[in-house]
C-alpha positions as CSV (number, residue, x, y, z in Angstrom):
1,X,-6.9,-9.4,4.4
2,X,-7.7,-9.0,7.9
3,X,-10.2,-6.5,10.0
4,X,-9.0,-4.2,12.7
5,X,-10.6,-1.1,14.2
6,X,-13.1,-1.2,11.3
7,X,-10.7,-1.1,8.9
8,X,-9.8,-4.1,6.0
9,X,-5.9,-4.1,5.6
10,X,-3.7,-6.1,3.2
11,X,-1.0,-7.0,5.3
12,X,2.7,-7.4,3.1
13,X,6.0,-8.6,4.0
14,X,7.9,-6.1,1.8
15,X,11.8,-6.7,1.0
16,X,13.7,-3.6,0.6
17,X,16.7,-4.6,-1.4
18,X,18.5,-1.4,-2.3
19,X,18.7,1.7,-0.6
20,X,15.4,3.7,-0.9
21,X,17.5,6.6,-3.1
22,X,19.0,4.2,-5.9
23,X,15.8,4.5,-8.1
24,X,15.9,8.6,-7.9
25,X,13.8,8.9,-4.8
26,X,14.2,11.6,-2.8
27,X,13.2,10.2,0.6
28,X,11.8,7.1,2.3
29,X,8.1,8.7,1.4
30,X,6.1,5.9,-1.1
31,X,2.6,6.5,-2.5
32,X,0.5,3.3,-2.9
33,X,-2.2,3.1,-5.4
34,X,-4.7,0.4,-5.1
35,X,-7.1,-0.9,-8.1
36,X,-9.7,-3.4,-8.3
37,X,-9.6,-4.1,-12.2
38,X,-8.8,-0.7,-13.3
39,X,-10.7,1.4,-11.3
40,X,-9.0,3.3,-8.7
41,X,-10.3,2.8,-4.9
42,X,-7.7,4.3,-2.8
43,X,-4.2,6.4,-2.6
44,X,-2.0,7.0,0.5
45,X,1.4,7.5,1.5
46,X,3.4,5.9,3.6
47,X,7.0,5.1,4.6
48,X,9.4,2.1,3.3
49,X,13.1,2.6,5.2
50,X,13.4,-1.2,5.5
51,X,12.1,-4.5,5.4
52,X,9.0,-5.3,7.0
53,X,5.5,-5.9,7.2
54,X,3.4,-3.1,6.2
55,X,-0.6,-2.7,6.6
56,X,-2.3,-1.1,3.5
57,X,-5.7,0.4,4.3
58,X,-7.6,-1.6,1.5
59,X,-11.3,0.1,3.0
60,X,-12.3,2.1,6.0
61,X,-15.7,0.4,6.3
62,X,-15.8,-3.0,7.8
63,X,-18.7,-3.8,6.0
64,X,-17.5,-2.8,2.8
65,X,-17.4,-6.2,-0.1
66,X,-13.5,-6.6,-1.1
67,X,-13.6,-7.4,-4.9
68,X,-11.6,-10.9,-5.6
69,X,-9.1,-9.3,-7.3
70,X,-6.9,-6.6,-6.4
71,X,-3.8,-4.7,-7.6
72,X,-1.0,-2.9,-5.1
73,X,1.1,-0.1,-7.1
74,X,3.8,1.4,-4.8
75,X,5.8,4.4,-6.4
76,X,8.1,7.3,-5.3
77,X,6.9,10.4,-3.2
78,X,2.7,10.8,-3.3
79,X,3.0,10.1,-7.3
């Protein structure tokens, strides 16, 4: 995790091995769902054409406590 502009990202290396379309998906669009145990804390979209490092906004205020744990679900569209 690191803090820019007030924000707390998760910063991943993500590897896109297939073309973005071969699971059904209609565009590059990807929702990301992120859960600390099961409760949800935050949704956005963003855009996965290719490999590369990706910031996920994991809280807006930089004085906000990160739980220890925490679980990234990326899926098609805004779903």
């Amino acid at each position: 995790m690191v803090q820019r502009n007030n924000l707390t990202l998760l910063d991943a290396d993500i590897s896109v091995l297939q073309a973005i379309g071969y699971c059904g998906c209609k565009s590059a669009a990807a929702g990301y769902h992120l859960y600390s145990n099961e409760q949800h804390l935050r949704s956005e979209a963003i855009t996965l054409k290719s490999s590369n490092t990706y910031s996920f906004v994991l809280a807006t205020d930089g004085k906000a406590p990160m739980p220890e744990a925490l679980r990234l679900q990326l899926s098609c569209g805004s779903n």
